[in-house]
C-alpha positions as CSV (number, residue, x, y, z in Angstrom):
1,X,-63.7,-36.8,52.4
2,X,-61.5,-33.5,52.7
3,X,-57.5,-32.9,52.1
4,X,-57.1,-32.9,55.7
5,X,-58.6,-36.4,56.0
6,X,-57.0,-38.6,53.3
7,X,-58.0,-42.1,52.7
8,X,-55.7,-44.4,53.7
9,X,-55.1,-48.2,52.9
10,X,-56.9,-51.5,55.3
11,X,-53.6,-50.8,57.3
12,X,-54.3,-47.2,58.0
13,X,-50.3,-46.5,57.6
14,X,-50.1,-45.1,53.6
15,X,-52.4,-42.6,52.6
16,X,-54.4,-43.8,49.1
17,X,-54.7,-41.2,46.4
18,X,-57.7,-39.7,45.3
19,X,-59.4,-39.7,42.4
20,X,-58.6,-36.0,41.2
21,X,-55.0,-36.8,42.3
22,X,-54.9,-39.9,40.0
23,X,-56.6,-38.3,37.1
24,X,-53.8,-35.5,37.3
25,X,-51.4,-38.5,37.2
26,X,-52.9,-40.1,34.3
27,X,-53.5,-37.2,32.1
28,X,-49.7,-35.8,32.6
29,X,-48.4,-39.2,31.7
30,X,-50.6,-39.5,28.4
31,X,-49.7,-36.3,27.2
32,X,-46.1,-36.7,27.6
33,X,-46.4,-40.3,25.8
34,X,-48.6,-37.8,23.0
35,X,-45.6,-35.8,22.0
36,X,-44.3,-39.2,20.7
37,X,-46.8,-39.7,18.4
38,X,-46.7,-38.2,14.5
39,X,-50.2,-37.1,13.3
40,X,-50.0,-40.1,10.7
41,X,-49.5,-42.1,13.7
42,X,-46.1,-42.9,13.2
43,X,-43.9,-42.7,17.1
44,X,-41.5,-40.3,17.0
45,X,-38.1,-40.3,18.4
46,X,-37.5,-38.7,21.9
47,X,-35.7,-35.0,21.1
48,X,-32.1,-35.0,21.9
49,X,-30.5,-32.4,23.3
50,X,-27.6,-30.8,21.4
51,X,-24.1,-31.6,22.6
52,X,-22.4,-28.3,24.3
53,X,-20.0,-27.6,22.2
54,X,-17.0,-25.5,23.5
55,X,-16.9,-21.8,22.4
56,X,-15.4,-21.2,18.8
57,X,-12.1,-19.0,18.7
58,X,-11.2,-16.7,16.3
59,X,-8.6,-18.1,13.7
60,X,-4.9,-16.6,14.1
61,X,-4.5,-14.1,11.2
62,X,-0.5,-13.4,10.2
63,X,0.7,-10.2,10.6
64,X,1.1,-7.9,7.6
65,X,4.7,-8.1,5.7
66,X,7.1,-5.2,6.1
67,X,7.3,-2.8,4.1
68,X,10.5,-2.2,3.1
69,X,11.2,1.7,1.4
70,X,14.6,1.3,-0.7
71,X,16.0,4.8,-1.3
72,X,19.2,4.9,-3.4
73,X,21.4,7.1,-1.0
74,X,22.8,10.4,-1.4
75,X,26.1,12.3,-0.1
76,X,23.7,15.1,0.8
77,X,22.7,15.3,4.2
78,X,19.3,16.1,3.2
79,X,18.4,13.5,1.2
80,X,19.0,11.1,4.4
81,X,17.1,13.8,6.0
82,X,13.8,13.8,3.1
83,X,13.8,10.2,3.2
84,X,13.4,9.7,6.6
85,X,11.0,12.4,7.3
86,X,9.1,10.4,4.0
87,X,8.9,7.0,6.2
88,X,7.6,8.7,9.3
89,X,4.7,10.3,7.0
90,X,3.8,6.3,5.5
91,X,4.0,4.8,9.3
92,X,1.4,8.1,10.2
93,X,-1.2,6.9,7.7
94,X,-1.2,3.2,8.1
95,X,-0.5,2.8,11.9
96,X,0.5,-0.4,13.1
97,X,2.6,-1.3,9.7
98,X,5.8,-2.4,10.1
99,X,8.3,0.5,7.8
100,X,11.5,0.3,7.6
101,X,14.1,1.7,5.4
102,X,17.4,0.2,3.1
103,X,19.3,2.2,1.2
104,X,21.5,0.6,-2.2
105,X,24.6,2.4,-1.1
106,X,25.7,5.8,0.4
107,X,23.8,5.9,3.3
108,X,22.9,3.6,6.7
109,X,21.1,1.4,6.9
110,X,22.3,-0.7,3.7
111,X,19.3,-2.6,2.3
112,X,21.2,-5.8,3.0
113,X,20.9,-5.2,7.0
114,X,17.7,-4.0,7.0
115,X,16.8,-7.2,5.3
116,X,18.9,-9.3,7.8
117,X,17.4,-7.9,10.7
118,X,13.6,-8.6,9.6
119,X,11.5,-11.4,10.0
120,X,8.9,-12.9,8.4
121,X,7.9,-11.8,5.6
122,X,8.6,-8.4,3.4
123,X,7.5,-6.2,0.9
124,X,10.4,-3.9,-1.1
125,X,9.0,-1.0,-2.6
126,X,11.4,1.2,-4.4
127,X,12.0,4.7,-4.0
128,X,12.7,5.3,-7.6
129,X,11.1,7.1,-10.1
130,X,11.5,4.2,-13.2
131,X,12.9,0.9,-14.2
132,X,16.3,0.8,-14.4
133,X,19.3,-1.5,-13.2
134,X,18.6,-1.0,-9.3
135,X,14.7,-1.4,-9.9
136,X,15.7,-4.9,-11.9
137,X,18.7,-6.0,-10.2
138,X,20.1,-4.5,-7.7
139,X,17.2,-5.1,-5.1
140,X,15.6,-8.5,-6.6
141,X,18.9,-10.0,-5.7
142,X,18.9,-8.6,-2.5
143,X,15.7,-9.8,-1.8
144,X,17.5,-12.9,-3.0
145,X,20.0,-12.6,-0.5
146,X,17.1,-13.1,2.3
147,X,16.3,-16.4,2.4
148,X,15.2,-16.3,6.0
149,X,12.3,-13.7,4.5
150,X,9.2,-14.5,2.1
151,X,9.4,-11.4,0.0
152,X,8.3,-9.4,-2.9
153,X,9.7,-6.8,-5.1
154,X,6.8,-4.1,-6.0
155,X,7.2,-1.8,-9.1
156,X,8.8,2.0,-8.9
157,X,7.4,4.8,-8.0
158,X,6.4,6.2,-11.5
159,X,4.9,6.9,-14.0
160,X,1.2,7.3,-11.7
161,X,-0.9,10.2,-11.2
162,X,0.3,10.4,-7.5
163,X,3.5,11.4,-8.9
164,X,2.0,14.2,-11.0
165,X,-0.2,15.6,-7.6
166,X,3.3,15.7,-6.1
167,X,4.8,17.5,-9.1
168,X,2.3,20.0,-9.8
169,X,2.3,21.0,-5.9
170,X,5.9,21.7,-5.9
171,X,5.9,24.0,-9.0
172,X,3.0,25.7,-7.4
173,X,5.3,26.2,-4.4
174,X,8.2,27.5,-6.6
175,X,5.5,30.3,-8.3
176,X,4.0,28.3,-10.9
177,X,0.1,30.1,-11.3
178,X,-2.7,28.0,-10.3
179,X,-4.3,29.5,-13.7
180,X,-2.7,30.3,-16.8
181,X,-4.4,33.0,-19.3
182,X,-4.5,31.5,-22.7
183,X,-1.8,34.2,-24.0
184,X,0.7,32.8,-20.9
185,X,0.3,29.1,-21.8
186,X,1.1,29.7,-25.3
187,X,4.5,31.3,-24.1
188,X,5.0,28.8,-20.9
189,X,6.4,25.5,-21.3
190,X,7.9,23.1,-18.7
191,X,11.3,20.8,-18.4
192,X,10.9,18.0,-16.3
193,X,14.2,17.4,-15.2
194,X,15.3,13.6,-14.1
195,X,18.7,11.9,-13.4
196,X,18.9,9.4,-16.7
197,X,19.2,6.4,-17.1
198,X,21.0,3.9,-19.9
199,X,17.6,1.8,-19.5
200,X,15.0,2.2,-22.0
201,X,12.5,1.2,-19.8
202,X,13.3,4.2,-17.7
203,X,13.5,6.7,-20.5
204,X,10.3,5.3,-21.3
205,X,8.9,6.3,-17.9
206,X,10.2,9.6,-17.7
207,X,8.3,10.7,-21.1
208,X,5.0,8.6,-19.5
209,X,4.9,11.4,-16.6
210,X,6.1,14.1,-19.0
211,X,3.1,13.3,-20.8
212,X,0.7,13.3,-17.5
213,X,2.4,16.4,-16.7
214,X,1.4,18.1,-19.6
215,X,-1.9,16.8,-19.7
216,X,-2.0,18.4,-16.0
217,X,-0.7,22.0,-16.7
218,X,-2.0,22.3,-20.3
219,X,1.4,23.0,-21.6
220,X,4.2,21.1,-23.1
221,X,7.0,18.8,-20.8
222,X,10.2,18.1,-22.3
223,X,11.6,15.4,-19.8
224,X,15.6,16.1,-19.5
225,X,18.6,14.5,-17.6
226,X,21.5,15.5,-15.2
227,X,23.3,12.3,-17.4
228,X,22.7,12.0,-20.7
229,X,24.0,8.4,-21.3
230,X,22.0,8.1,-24.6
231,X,22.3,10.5,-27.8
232,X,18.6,11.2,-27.6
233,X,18.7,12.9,-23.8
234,X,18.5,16.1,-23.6
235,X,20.1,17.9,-20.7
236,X,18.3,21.1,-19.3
237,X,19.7,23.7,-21.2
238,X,19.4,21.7,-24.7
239,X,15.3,21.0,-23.6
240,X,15.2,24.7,-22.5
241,X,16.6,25.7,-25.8
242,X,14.1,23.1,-27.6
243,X,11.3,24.8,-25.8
244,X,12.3,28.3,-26.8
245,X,12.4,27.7,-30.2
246,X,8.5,26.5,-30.3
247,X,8.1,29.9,-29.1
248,X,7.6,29.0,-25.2
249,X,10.1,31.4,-23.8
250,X,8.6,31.6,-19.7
251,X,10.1,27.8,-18.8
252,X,9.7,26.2,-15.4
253,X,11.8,23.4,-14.7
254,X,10.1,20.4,-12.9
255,X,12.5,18.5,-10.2
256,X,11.9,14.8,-10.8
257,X,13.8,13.8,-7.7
258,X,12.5,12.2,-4.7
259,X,15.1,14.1,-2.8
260,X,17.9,16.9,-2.8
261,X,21.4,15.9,-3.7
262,X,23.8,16.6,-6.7
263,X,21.5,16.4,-9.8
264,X,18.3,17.4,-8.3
265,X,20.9,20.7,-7.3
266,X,22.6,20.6,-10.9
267,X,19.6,20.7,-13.1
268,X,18.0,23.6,-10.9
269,X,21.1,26.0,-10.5
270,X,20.4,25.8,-14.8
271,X,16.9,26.5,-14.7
272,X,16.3,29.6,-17.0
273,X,13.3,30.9,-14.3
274,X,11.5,29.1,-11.6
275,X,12.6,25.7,-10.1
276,X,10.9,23.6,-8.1
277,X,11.9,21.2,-5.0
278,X,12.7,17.3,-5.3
279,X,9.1,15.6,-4.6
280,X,10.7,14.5,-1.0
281,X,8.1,14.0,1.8
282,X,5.1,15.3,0.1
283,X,1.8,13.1,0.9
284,X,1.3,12.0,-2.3
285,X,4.1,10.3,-2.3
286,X,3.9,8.7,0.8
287,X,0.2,7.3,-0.3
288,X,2.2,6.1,-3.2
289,X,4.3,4.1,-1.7
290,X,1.5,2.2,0.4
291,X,-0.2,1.7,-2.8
292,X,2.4,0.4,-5.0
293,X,2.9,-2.0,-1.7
294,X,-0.6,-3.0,-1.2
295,X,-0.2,-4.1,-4.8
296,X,2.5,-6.1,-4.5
297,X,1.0,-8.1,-1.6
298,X,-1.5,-8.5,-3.5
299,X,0.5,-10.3,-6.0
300,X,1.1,-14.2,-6.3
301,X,4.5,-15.2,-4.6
302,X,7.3,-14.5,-6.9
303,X,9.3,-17.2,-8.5
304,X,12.2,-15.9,-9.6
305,X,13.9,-12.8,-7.6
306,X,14.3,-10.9,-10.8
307,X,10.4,-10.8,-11.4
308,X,8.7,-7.2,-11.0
309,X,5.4,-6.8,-9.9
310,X,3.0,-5.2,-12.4
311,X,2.7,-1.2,-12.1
């Protein structure tokens, strides 16, 4: 009995199977009825197969809030000028951020249109140098004014480090020397020269970076003010004058101004020797303001538009 000569049924018509054929059968069927059984014995459930499931997306993320600089405004052409050239270094190192710019008054665009043109939500970053009454009113009630906008007020500028990089590389620019000998920083002393304020709180601030200053250069900062609104301010001359008779007769004056205009030209035109330029578009500043924004969004939502976010 060969393959080619099956064995067929008494009616010759369906072939019959043989025995190697049937063994096959019976040993693929008991093995298949094997993977049912446990080894304790127990019959097992037949696998299932896992439902396809459809292909997972990745959730929607929001976009970042604006960030909103506020300058103050100027009547000088150049502060308009600074300022800009100031926003165009902050979109450079975070690309794809939303920066725009609102000004309190003096110069386009108002803070109040900027606001009413944006969407979404908005992060106001000041582009002042303390707390005072634009830092704790003026722009909280703008914000205000924005219902259409989730946003949040972050905290000035200064006192912080950044601001003391910025300072120390403009009176380097003016002729400030990198290195003092000790006979030179016993005669040096600096005047760092701000607007004023009738706020404490930005007094306060001004003597914080006076400090840093100090700590930076190794020789005394008298902070000053192109308005002395309180009897304790000194102006230029008086903290040149205060300097000079501690024996530090080689002054610098300091330009505490984020850009050119009136007072920032006022205190230098009184400087007794060098001057240096209004912090404006420097780097440091620009990181600045993306950090004191990242820490604002940081923040919980704010409750009331008066409330600050912490420096």
């Amino acid at each position: 009995m060969t393959p080619s000569n099956p064995l067929r049924d008494e009616s010759g018509s369906t072939p019959l199977e043989s025995t190697a054929q049937i063994m096959d059968r019976i040993t693929s069927q008991l093995g298949s009825q094997l993977t049912l059984v446990s080894l304790d014995g127990r019959r097992r459930t037949a696998p299932r197969t896992a439902p396809r499931t459809a292909p997972r997306t990745a959730p929607r993320t929001a976009p970042a809030p604006a960030l909103v600089v506020v300058g103050h405004g100027s009547r000088d052409p150049r502060a308009l000028a600074t300022v800009t050239a100031l926003v165009e270094r902050v979109r450079e190192l975070r690309p794809g951020l939303t920066v725009r710019l609102g000004h309190i008054e003096l110069n386009e665009p108002l803070l109040t249109d900027t606001l009413a043109g944006a969407t979404g939500s908005a992060v106001l970053v000041p582009l002042l140098l303390g707390r005072g009454y634009h830092v704790k009113h003026d722009i909280p009630e703008a914000a205000a004014d924005a219902p259409h906008l989730e946003t949040r007020v972050a905290a000035p500028l200064g006192p912080h480090p950044l601001i003391v990089d910025a300072l120390h590389d403009r009176l380097v620019e003016a002729g400030w020397p990198t290195r003092l000998g000790e006979a030179d920083r016993r005669a040096a002393g600096v005047v760092l020269a701000a607007a004023g304020s009738r706020d404490p709180d930005s007094a306060t601030d001004t003597r914080r970076t006076a400090d840093l200053l100090a700590r930076r250069l190794g020789v005394p900062v008298v902070p000053a003010y192109a308005s002395t609104t309180t009897a304790s301010a000194l102006s230029v001359p008086a903290a040149v004058r205060a300097l000079a008779a501690r024996g530090r007769h080689r002054t610098a004056v300091a330009s505490y101004f984020t850009a050119p205009g009136r007072f920032a030209t006022q205190c230098a035109d009184t400087a007794p020797g060098i001057a240096s330029a209004p912090l404006g578009a420097h780097q440091a500043m620009a990181r600045l303001l993306l950090h004191r924004y990242d820490t604002a969004r940081a923040s919980a939502p704010q409750v009331s538009p008066r409330q600050l976010t912490s420096a």
